[in-house]
NURODREN-935180 format. One record per residue (C-alpha): residue number from 1; z, x, y. Coordinates in steps of 0.1 Angstrom, whole numbers, plus 5000, padded with zeros to 4 digits. Each point is the difference from the previous one (the first is absolute). Layout:
{guza NUM,{Z,X,Y}}
...
This chain:
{guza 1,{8609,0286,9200}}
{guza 2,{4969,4991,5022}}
{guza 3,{5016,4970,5015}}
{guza 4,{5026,5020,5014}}
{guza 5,{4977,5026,5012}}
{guza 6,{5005,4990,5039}}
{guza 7,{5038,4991,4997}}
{guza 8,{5004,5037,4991}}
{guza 9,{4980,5011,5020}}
{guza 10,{5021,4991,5030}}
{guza 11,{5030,5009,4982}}
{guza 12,{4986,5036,5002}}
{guza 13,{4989,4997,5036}}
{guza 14,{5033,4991,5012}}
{guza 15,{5016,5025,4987}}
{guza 16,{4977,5026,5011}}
{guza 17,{5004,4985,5035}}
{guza 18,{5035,4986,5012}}
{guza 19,{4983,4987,5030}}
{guza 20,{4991,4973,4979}}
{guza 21,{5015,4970,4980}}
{guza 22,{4983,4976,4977}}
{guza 23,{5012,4962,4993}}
{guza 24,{5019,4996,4962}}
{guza 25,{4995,4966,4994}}
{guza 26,{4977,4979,4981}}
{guza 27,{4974,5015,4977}}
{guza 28,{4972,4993,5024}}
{guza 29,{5015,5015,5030}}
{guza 30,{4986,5033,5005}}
{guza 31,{5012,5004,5036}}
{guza 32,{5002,5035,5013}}
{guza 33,{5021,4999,5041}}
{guza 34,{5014,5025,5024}}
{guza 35,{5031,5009,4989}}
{guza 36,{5015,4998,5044}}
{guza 37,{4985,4966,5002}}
{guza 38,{5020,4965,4995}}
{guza 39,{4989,4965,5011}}
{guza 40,{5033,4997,5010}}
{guza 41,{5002,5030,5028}}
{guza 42,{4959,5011,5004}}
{guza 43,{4990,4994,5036}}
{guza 44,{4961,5006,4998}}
{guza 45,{4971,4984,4981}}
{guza 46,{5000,5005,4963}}
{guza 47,{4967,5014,4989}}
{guza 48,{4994,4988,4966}}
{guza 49,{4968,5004,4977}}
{guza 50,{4995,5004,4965}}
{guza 51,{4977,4990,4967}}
{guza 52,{4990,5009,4966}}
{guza 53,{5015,5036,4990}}
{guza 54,{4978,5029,4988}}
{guza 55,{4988,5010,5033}}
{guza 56,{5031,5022,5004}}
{guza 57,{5007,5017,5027}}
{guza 58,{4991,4966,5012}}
{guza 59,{5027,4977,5010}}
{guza 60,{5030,5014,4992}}
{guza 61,{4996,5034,5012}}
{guza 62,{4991,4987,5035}}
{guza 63,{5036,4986,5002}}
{guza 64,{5022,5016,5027}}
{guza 65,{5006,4999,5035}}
{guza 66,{4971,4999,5024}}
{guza 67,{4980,4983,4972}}
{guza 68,{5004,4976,4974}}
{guza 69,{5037,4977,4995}}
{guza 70,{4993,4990,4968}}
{guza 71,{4973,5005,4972}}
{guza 72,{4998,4967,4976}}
{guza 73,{4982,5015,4965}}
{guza 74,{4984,4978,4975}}
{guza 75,{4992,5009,4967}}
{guza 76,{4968,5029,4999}}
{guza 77,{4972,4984,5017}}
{guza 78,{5017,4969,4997}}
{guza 79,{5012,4976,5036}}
{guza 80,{5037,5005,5001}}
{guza 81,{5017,4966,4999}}
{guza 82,{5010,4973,5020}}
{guza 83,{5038,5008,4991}}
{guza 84,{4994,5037,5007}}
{guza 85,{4987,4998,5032}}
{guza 86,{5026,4974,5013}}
{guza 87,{5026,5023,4985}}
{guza 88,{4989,5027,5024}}
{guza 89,{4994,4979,5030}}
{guza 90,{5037,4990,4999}}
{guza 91,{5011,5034,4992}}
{guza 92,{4988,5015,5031}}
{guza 93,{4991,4974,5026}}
{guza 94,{5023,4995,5029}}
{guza 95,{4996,4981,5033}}
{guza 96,{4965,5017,5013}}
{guza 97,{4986,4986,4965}}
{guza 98,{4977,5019,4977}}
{guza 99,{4964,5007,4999}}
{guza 100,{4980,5000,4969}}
{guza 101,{4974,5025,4997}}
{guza 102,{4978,4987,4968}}
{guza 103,{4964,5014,4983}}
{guza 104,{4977,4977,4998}}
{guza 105,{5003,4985,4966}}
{guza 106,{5003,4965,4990}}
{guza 107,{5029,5004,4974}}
{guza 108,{5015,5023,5034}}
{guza 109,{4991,4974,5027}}
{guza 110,{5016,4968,4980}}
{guza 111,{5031,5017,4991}}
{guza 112,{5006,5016,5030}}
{guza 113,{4990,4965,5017}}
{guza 114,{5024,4979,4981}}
{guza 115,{5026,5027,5002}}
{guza 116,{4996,4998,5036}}
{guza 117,{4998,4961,5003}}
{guza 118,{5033,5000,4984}}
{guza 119,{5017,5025,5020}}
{guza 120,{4993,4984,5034}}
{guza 121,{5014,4965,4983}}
{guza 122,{5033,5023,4994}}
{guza 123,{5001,5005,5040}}
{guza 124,{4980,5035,4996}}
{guza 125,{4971,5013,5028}}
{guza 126,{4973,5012,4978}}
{guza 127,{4968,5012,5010}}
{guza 128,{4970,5013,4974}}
{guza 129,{4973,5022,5004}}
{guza 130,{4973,5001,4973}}
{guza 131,{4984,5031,5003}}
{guza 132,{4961,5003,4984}}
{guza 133,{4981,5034,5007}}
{guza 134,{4980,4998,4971}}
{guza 135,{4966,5012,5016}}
{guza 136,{4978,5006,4966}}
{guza 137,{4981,4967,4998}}
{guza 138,{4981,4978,5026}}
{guza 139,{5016,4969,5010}}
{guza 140,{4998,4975,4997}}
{guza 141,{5026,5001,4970}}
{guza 142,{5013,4961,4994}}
{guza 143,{5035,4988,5005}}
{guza 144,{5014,5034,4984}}
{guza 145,{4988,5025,5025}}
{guza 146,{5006,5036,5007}}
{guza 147,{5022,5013,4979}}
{guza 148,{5031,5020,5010}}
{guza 149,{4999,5037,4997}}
{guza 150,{5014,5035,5012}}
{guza 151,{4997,4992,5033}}
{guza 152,{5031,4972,4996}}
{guza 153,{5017,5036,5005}}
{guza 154,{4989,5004,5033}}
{guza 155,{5013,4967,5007}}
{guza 156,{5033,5003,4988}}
{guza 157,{5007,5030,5021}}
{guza 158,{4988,4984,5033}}
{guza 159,{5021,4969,4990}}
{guza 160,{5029,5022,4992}}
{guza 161,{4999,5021,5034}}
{guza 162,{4996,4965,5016}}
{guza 163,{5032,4984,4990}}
{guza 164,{5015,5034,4998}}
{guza 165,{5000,5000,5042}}
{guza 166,{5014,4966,4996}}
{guza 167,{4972,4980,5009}}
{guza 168,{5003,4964,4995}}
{guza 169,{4984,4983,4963}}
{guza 170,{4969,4989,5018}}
{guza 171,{4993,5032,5016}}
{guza 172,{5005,5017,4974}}
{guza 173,{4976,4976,4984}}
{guza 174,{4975,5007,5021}}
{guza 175,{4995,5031,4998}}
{guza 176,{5001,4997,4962}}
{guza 177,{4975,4977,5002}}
{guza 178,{4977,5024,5025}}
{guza 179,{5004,5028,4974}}
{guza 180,{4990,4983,4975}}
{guza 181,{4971,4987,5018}}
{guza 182,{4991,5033,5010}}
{guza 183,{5000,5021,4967}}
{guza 184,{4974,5001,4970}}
{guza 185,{4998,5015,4967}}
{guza 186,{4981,5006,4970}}
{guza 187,{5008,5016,4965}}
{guza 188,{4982,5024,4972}}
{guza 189,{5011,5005,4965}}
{guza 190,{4989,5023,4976}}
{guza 191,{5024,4985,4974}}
{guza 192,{5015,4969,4988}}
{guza 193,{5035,4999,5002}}
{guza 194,{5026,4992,4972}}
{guza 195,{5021,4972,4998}}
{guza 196,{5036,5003,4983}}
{guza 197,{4995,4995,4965}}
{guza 198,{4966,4994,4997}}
{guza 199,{4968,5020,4996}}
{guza 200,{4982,5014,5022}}
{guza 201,{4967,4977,5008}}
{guza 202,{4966,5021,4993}}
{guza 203,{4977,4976,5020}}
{guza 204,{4988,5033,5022}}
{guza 205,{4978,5022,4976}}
{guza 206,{4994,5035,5004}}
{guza 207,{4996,5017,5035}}
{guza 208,{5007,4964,5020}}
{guza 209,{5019,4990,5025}}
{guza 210,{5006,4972,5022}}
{guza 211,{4994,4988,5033}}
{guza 212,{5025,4975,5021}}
{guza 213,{5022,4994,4975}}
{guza 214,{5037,4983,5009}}
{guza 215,{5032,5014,4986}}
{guza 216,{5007,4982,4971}}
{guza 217,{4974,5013,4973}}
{guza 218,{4977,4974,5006}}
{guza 219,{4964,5011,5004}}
{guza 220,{4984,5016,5028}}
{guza 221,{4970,4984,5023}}
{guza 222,{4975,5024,4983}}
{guza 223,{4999,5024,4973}}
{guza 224,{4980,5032,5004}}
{guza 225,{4992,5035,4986}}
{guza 226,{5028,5029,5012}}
{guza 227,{4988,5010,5036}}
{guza 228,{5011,5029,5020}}
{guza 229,{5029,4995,5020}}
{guza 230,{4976,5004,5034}}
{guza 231,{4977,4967,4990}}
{guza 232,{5036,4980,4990}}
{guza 233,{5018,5012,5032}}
{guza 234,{4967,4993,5018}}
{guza 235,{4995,4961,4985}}
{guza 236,{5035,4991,5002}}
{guza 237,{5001,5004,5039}}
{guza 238,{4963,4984,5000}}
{guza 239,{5018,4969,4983}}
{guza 240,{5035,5000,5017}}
{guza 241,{4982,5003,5041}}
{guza 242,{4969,4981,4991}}
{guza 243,{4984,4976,5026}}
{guza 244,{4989,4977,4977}}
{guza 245,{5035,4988,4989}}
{guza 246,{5019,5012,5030}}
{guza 247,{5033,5000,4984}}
{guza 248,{5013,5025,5023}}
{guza 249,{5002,5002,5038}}
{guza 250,{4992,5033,4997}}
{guza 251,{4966,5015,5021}}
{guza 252,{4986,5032,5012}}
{guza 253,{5026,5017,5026}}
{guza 254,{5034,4984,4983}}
{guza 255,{5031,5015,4988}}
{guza 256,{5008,4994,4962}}
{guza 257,{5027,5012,4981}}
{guza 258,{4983,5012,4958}}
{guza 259,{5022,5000,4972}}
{guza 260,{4987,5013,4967}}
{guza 261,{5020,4983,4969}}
{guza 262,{5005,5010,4968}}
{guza 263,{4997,4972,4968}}
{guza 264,{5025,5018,4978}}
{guza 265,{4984,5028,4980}}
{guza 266,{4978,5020,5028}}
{guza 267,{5013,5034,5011}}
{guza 268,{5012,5006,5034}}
{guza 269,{4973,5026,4999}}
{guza 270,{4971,4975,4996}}
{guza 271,{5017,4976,5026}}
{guza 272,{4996,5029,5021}}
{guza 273,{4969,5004,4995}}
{guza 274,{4993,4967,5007}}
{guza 275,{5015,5005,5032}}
{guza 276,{4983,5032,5012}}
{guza 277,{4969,4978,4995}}
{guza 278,{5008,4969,5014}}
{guza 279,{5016,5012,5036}}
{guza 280,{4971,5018,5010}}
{guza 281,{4971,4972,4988}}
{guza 282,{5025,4977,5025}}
{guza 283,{4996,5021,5024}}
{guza 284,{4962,5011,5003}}
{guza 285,{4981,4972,4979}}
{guza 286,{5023,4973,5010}}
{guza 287,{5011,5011,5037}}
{guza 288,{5038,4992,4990}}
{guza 289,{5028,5020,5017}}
{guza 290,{5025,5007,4971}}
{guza 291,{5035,4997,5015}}
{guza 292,{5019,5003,4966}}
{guza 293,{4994,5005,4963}}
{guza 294,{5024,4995,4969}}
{guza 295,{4995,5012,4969}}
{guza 296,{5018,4992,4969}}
{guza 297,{5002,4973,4975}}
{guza 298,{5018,4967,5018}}
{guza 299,{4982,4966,4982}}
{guza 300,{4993,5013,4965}}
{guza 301,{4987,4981,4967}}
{guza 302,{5021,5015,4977}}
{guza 303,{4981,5032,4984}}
{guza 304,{4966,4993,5013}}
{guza 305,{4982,5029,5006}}
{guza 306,{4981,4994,5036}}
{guza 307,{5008,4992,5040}}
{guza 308,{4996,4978,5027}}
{guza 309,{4993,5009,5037}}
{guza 310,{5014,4979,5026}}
{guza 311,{4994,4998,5036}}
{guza 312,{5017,4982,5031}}
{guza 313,{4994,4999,5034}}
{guza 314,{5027,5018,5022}}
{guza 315,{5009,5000,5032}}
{guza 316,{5034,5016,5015}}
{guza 317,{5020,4969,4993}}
{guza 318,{4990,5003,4967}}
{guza 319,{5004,5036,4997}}
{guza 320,{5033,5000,5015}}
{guza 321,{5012,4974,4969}}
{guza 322,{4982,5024,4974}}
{guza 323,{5021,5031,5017}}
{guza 324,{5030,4983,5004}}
{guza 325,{5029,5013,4975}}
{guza 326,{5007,4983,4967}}
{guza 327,{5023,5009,4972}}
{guza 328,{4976,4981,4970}}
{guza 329,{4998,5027,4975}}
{guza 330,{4959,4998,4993}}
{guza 331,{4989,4998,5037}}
{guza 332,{4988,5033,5007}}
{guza 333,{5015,5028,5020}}
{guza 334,{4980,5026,5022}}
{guza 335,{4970,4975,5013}}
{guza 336,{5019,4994,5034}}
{guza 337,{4984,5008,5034}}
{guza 338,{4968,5014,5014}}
{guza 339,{4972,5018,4985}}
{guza 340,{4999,5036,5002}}
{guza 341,{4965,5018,4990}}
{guza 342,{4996,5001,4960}}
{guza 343,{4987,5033,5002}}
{guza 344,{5010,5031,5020}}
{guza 345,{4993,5037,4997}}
{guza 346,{5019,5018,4972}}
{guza 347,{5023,5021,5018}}
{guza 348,{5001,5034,4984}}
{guza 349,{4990,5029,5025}}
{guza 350,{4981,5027,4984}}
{guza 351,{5023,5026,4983}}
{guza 352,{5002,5036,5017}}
{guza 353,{4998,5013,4965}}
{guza 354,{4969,4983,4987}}
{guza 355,{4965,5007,5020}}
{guza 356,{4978,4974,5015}}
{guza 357,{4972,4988,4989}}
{guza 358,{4981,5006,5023}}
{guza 359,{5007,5037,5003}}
{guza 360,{4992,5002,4955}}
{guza 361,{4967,5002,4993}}
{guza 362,{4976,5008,4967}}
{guza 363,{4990,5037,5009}}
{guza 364,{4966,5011,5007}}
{guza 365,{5001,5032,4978}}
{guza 366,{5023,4997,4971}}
{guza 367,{5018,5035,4986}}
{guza 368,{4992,5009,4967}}
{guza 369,{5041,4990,4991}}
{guza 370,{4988,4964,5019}}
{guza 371,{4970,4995,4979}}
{guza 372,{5018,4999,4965}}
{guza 373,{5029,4977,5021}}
{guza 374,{4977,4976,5007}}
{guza 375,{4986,4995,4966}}
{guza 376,{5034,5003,4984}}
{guza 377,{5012,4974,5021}}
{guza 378,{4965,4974,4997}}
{guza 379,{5001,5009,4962}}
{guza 380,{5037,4992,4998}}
{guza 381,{4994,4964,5016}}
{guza 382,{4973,4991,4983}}
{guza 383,{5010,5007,4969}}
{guza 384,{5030,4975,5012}}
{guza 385,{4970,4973,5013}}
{guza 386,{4985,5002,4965}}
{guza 387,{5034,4992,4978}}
{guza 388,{5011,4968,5021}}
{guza 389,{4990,4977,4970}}
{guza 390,{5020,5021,4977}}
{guza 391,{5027,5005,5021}}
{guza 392,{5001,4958,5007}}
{guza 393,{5001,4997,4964}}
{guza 394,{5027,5024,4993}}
{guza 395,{5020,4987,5024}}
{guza 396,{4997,4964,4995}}
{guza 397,{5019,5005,4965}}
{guza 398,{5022,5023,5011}}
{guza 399,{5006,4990,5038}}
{guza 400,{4987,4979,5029}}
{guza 401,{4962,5008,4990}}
{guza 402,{4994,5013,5032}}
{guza 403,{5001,5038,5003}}
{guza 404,{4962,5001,4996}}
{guza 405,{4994,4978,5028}}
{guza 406,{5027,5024,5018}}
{guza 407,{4989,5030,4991}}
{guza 408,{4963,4991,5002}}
{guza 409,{5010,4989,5045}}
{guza 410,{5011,5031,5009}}
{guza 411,{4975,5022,4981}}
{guza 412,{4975,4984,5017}}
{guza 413,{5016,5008,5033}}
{guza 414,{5001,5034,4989}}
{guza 415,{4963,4999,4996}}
{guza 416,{4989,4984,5033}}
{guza 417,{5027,5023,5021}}
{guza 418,{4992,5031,4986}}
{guza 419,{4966,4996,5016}}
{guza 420,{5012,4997,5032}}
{guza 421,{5033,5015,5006}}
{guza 422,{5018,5023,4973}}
{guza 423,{4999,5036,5020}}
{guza 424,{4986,5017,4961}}
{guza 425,{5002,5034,5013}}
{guza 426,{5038,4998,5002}}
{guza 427,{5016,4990,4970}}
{guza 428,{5037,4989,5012}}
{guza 429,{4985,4975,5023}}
{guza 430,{4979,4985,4974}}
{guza 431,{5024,4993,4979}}
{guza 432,{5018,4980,5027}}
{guza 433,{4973,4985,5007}}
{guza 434,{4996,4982,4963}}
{guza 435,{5034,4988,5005}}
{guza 436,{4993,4985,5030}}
{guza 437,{4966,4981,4987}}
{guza 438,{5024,4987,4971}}
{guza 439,{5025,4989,5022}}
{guza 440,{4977,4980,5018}}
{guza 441,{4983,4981,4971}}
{guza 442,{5023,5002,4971}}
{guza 443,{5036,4977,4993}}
{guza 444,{5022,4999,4973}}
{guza 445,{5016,5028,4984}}
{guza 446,{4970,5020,4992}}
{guza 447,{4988,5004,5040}}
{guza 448,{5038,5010,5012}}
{guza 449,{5001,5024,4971}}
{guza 450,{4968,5019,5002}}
{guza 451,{5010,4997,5039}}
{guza 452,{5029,5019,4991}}
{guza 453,{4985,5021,4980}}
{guza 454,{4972,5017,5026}}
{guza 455,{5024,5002,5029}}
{guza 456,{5023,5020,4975}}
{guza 457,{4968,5022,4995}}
{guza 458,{4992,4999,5031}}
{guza 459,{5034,5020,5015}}
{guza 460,{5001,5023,4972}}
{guza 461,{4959,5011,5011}}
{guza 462,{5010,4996,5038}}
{guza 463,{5025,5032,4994}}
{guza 464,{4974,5023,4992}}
{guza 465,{4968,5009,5025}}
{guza 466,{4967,4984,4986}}
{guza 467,{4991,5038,4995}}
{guza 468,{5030,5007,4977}}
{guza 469,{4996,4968,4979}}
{guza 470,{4993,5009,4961}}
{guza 471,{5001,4985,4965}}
{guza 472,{5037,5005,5001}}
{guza 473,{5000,4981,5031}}
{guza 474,{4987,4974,4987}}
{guza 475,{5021,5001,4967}}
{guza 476,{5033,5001,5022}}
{guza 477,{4986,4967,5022}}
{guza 478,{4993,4981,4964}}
{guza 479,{5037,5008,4992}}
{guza 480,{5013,4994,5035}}
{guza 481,{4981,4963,4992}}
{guza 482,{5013,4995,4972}}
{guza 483,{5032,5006,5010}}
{guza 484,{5003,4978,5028}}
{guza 485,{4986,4972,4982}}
{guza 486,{5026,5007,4973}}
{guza 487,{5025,5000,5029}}
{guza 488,{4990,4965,5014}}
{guza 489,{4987,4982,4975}}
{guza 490,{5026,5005,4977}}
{guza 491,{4979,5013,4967}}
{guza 492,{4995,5031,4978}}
{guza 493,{4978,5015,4975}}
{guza 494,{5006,4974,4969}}
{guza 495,{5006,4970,5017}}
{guza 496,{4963,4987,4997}}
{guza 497,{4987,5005,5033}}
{guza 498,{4972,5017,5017}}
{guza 499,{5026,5032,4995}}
{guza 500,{4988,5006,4965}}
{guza 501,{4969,5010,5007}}
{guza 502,{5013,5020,5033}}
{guza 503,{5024,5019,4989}}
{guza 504,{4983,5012,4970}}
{guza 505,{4975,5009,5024}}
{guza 506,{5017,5015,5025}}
{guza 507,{5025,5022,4976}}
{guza 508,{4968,5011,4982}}
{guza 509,{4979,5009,5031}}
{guza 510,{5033,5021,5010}}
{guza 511,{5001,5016,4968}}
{guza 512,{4965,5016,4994}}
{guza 513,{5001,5010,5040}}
{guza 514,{5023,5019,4995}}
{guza 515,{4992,5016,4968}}
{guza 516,{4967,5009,5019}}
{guza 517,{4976,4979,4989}}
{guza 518,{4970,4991,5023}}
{guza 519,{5007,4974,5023}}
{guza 520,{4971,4974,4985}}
{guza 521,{5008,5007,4968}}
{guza 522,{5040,4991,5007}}
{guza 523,{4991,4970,5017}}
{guza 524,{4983,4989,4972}}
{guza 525,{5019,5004,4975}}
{guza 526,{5027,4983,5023}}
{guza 527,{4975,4970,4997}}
{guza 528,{5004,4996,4962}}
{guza 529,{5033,5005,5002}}
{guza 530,{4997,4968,5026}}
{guza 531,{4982,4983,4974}}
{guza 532,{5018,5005,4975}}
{guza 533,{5034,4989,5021}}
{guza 534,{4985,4966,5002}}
{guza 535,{4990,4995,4969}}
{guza 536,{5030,5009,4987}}
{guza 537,{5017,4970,5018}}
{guza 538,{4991,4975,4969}}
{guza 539,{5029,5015,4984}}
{guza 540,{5024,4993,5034}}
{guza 541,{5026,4977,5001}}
{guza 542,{4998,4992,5034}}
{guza 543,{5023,5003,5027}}
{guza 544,{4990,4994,5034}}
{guza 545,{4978,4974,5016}}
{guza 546,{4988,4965,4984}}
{guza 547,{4991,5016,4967}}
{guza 548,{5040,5003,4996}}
{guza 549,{4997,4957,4988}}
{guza 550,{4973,5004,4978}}
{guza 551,{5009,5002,4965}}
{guza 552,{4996,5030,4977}}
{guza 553,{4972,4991,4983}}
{guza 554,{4974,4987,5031}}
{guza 555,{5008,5038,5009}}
{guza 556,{4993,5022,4970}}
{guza 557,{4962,4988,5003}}
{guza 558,{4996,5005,5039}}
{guza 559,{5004,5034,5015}}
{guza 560,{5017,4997,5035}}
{guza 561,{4978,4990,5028}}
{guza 562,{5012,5020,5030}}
{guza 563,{5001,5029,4974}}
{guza 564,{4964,4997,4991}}
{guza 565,{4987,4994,5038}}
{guza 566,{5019,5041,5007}}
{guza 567,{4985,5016,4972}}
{guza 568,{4962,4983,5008}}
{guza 569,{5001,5013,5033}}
{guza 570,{5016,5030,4996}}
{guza 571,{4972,5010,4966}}
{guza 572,{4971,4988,5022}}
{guza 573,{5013,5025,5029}}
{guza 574,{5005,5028,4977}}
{guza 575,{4963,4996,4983}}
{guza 576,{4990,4995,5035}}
{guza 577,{5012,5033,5012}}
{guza 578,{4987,5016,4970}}
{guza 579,{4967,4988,5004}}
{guza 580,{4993,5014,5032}}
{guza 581,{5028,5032,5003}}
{guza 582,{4980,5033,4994}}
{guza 583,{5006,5012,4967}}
{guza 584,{5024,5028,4992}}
């Protein structure tokens, strides 16, 4: 049932986590507390915050030691109660007292208060911190405020640290207090979240989003037109450091710790991206030295697609509470310690076996044998350039709709290097050199295969002199491919790859070699046999790669895609060749 959405919730978390205990008691006492901690025996400040739910992993995944005691959590986006907090006050709050680390709401600020009110007139110490890093709107804001945000993270940590050394309540206090002082934050959603039960609200139209919004679905400061990540990144710092409010302490030349947080439903991948482009506009538009960043999703509102940026002032004392070791499952791991450079050389020496580039080169004077390579080869790719669309299309109802895209990349690094380094005149060594312009430009499946595939050519050419190589030379290398990518990949002929039209091909071009038939003329006919191969793949059940979940039917009207790709460049070499081979 929805009303018993966040009572199960922790029933789940503390079973995940043994660290942690919650408080079975009354209905409204949703108290989750370190499992090693009793008022009875605990020697150090409790460290206690807490409010509506929803925001998970916000509080109760910050419990554990070196952070929080105890989280108190209300109903979703509702003030826990009085009851509730007093229940956890008592539960974990021995002689050094507790300090209570609360958001600036009003529902949070009179429950906490009277919760706290009540605990001293038991003989408690009790401290509170209200923490408002709200930074999206120009004060002055009436009797409500900034409002509490991701940066109440930050806070908890330093506070945890703090009473972790076994400072004494108000020192631990204090430097609660500073960090809260010290940190700023503003939001962006591209969504509206969804409350339990209830449907989702569709007050943002079409390509909106929102601009200094608060956590608990209520509207943003601004709604605007989808902007590129750059202009958000690059507004949301303007708001958070700006003069004009001067929320922050923070000027030209100080230390700042960033953290990028998620709202529910954004990828770690965009929060990434939000990252790469925040640290450096810190750094050179805003003259920050970035001592730490964290990344992840700590204050969420429920499935809210969106993030906030948040950004403190550091010193060491502060860095040395962020560092210091904690056992709270949701703090993150990895972000401890100095700075090394973000970016260093790639460390791969060049390979005895491969040439430099700067020693390949275009030759000056093609041979008659490099002339019809080189138009093989441009025909080839841009036959490839011209079928991206289809390919896309093919792909995108029978896979990830990409190998257009894929294929198109490293044809046209085939293109642009041929002009400059493939050595024409010697066959072996432009083969190798394909593989190395697709291994440079092309991912996925498709590059590593057709990678594969021209170093496999490329030793079975190598083993003859460039004198020596013939149209048997070349039929054994196509095999020699094949049959590597066979090997490694995993697929055959009939399994509804780009092997149906290859082997066909390949057996083919073999075939009337042998039996004599001119060169051009095999090759060819090797080409329809190519064609035909990949046509023939409607009629494939399919049984490698993504095709292999798609259901029968989506496949008997779309010929593979990687099948197709083979036999266009391998037709457009073949007419290629005969178009400018003297005829015999």
């Amino acid at each position: 049932m929805v009303s018993d959405v966040v009572t199960e919730f922790i029933e789940g978390l503390v079973e995940t986590y043994p660290g942690l205990q919650y408080l079975d008691g009354f209905p409204e006492v949703k108290v989750v507390i370190r499992a090693d901690v009793s008022s009875v025996t605990y020697d150090k400040v409790a460290v206690i915050s807490g409010g509506g739910s929803g925001h998970e992993p916000a509080h109760a995944g910050f419990v554990g030691e070196g952070m929080l005691t105890a989280a108190i959590c209300g109903d979703v986006f509702a003030s826990p109660t009085v009851n509730a907090i007093l229940s956890g006050i008592r539960a974990v709050t021995g002689p050094m007292g507790c300090l209570l680390i609360v958001k600036n709401y009003t529902g949070d600020r009179l429950n906490f208060g009277l919760a706290a009110e009540q605990a001293k007139s038991e003989g408690y110490k009790v401290e509170m911190v209200i923490v408002g890093d709200d930074c999206a709107l120009p004060p002055p804001r009436g009797i409500a405020g900034r409002r509490g945000l991701a940066g109440t993270i930050f806070v908890h940590k330093v506070a945890g640290a703090a009473a972790a050394s076994g400072l004494s309540l108000e020192d631990v206090a204090a430097e609660a207090k500073q960090a809260s002082d010290s940190v700023g934050t503003m939001g962006v959603a591209l969504t509206v979240c969804t409350l339990p039960g209830q449907i989702t609200s569709d007050r943002l139209g079409p390509g909106k989003m929102e601009l200094g919004l608060g956590i608990h679905g209520e509207p943003g400061a601004a709604v605007v037109d989808y902007q590129h990540v750059d202009v958000v990144v690059s507004h949301v710092l303007n708001q958070i450091l700006s003069k004009e409010t001067n929320y922050v302490p923070i000027t030209r030349g100080s230390r700042v710790v960033l953290m990028i947080n998620g709202l529910g439903a954004t990828p770690v991948m965009e929060l990434m991206i939000v990252a790469g482009k925040t640290f450096p506009r810190l750094q050179l538009e805003h003259g920050l030295a970035v001592d730490r960043v964290y990344t992840g999703s700590f204050m969420t509102s429920l499935d809210m697609a969106g993030f906030s940026i948040s950004i403190m002032l550091a010193d060491q004392a502060i860095l040395s509470r962020l560092d210091a070791p904690t056992k709270a499952t949701s703090w993150p791991v990895g972000t401890v310690g100095n700075r090394p450079p973000a970016k260093i050389p790639v460390p791969l020496p060049p390979s005895p076996l491969t040439k430099n580039k700067e020693t390949l080169s275009r030759p000056l004077q093609l041979s008659a044998q490099g002339h019809v390579l080189e138009v093989a080869i441009e025909a080839a790719a841009i036959a490839v350039i011209d079928l991206r669309d289809s390919l896309n299309e093919w792909d995108g109802k029978v896979g990830d709709g990409d190998c257009g895209s894929t294929m198109f990349r490293g044809a046209s690094a085939i293109v642009e290097d041929m002009k400059k380094y493939y050595p024409l005149n010697d066959q072996a060594e432009t083969v190798n050199e394909i593989g190395s312009s697709i291994r440079r430009v092309m991912g996925g499946t498709s590059g590593i295969i057709y990678d594969i595939f021209c170093k496999a050519a490329y030793t079975e050419l190598k083993a003859e002199s460039q004198s020596s190589i013939t149209a048997l030379s070349w039929a054994r290398a196509l095999e020699a491919a094949i049959a590597a990518v066979s090997k490694y990949g995993g697929a055959s002929e009939g399994y509804r790859t780009l092997l149906d039209a290859l082997v066909p091909a390949s057996k083919t071009l073999k075939e009337r070699l042998t039996a004599g038939d001119d060169p051009v003329k095999a090759f060819v006919l090797s080409a329809e046999a190519a064609v035909a191969g990949a046509e023939s793949t409607k009629d494939m059940k399919a049984l490698a790669g993504r095709s292999t979940y798609v259901s029968p039917e989506t496949l008997a009207s779309v010929p593979d895609p990687g099948a197709m790709a083979a036999a266009c460049w391998y037709k457009a070499a073949a007419t290629a060749v005969k178009n400018h081979s003297p005829s015999t």
